[in-house]
C-alpha positions as CSV (number, residue, x, y, z in Angstrom):
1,X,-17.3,-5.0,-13.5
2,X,-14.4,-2.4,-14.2
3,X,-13.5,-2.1,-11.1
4,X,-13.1,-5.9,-10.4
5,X,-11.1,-6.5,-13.1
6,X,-8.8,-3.5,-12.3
7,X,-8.9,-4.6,-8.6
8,X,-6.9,-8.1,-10.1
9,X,-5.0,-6.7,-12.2
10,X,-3.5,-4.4,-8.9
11,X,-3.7,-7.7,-7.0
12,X,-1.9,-10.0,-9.5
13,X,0.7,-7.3,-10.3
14,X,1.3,-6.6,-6.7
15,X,2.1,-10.4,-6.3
16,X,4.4,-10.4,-9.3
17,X,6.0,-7.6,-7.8
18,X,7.0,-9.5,-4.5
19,X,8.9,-11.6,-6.6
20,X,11.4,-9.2,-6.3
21,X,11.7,-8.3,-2.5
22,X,11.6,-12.5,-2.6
23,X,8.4,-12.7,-0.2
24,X,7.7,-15.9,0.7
25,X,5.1,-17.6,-1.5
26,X,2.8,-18.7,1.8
27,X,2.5,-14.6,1.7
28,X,2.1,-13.7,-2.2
29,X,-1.7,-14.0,-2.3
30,X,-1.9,-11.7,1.5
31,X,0.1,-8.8,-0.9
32,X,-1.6,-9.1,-3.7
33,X,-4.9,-8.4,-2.1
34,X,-3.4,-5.1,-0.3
35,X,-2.2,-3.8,-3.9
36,X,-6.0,-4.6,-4.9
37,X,-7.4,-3.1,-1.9
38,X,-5.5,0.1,-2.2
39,X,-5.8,0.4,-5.8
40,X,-9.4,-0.3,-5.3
41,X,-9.8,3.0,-3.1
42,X,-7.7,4.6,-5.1
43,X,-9.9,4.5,-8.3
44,X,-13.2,5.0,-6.4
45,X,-11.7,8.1,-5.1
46,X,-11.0,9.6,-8.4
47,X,-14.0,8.5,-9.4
48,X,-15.5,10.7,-6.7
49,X,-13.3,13.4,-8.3
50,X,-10.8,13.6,-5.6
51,X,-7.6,14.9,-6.9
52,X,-4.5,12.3,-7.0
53,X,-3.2,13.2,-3.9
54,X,-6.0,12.8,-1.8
55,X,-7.1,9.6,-3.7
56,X,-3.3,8.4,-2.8
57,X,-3.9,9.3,0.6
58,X,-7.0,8.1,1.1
59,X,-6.0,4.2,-0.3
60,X,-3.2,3.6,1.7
61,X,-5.6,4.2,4.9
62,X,-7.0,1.1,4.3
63,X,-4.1,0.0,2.7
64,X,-2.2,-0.1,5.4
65,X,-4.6,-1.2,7.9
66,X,-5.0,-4.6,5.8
67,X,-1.1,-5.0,5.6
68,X,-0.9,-4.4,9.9
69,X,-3.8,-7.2,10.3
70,X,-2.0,-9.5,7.3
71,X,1.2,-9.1,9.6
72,X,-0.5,-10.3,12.6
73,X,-2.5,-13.4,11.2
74,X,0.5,-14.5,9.7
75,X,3.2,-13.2,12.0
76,X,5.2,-12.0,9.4
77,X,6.7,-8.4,9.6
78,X,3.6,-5.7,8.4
79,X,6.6,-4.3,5.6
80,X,6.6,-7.6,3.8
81,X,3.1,-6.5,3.0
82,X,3.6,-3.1,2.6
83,X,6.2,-2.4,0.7
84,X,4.6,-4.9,-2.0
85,X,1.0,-3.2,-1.2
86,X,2.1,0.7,-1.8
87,X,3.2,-0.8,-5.7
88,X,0.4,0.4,-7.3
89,X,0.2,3.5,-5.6
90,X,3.5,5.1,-6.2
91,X,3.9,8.0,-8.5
92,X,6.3,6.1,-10.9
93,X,5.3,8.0,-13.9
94,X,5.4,11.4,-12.5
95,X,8.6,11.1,-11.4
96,X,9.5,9.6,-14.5
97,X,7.8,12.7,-16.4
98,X,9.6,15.0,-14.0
99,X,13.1,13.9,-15.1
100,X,12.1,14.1,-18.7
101,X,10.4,17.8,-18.7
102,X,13.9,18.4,-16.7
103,X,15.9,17.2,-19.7
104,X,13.9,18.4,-22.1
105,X,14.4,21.7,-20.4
106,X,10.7,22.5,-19.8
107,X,11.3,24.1,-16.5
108,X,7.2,24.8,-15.8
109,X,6.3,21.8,-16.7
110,X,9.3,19.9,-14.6
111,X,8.0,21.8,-11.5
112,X,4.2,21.3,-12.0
113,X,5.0,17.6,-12.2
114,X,7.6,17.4,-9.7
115,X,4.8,19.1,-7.4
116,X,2.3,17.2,-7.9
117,X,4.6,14.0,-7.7
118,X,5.5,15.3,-4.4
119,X,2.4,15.8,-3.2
120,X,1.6,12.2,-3.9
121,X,4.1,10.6,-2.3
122,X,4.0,13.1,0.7
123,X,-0.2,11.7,0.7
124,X,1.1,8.1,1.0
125,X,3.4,8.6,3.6
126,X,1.4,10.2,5.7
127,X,-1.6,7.7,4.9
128,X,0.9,4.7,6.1
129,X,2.1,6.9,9.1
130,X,-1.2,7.5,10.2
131,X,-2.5,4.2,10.2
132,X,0.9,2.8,11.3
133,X,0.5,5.1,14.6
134,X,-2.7,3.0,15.9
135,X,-2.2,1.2,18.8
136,X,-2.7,-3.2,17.6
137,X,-4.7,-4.9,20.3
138,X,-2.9,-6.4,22.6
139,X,-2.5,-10.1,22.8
140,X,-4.8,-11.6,25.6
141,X,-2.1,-13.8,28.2
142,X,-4.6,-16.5,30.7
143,X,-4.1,-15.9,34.5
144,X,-1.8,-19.4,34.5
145,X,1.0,-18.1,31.8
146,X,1.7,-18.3,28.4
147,X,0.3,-21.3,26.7
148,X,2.7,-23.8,24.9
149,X,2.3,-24.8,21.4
150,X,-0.5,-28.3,21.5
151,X,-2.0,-27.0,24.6
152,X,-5.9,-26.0,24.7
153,X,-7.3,-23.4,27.4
């Protein structure tokens, strides 16, 4: 039950935040469920006792899968869904942390953080790129051409 409740929270959150890039409403309820989905992984991985980084890196696998097919069913460029999607996953706090241990002038703790935020965001880029590097299916064209819009096969 935890984990369904924290997989809308991530969705509804996700959603709100693509008030801010201004997505399209039609595609608010396709982001939202890509925040879910990766926070979702996310927690099961650290459940699993995966450290952040490879929790981070597993979510946006799928993640970014969902936001490539989102982009296709509703022909819509797959970062509209992305960019919304990696919300919950980005290391916010650590980099917020980071700063303050840097101001503070806590240099080991600054550089343990700033690691370990690093390693994070390095896990989610190469989650997206991975995923992002898969070839989509191709789009099937009939022998005769191209159909027009109204026309049946």
């Amino acid at each position: 039950m935890e984990y369904l409740f924290q997989f809308v929270v991530a969705a509804v959150s996700t959603a709100c935040f693509g008030v801010t890039f201004q997505v399209p409403r039609r595609h608010m309820i396709a982001c939202g469920v890509g925040g879910g989905i990766g926070w979702l992984v996310y927690l099961v991985c650290v459940a699993a006792g995966l450290s952040a980084a490879m929790a981070t890196f597993f979510a946006a696998l799928p993640l970014t899968l969902a936001c490539r097919l989102f982009a296709i069913k509703f022909r819509a460029p797959v970062t509209l869904f992305l960019l919304c999607g990696i919300f919950p996953l980005v290391p916010g706090a650590g980099i917020y942390y980071t700063a303050y241990y840097f101001l503070q002038g806590a240099g080991q703790q600054m550089a343990d953080k700033g690691f370990e935020t690093a390693k994070i965001a390095v896990a989610l880029a190469l989650g997206i790129a991975l995923i992002s590097a898969l070839p989509l299916p191709r789009r099937r064209v009939s022998p005769a051409g191209p159909q027009k819009a109204g026309e049946k096969s």
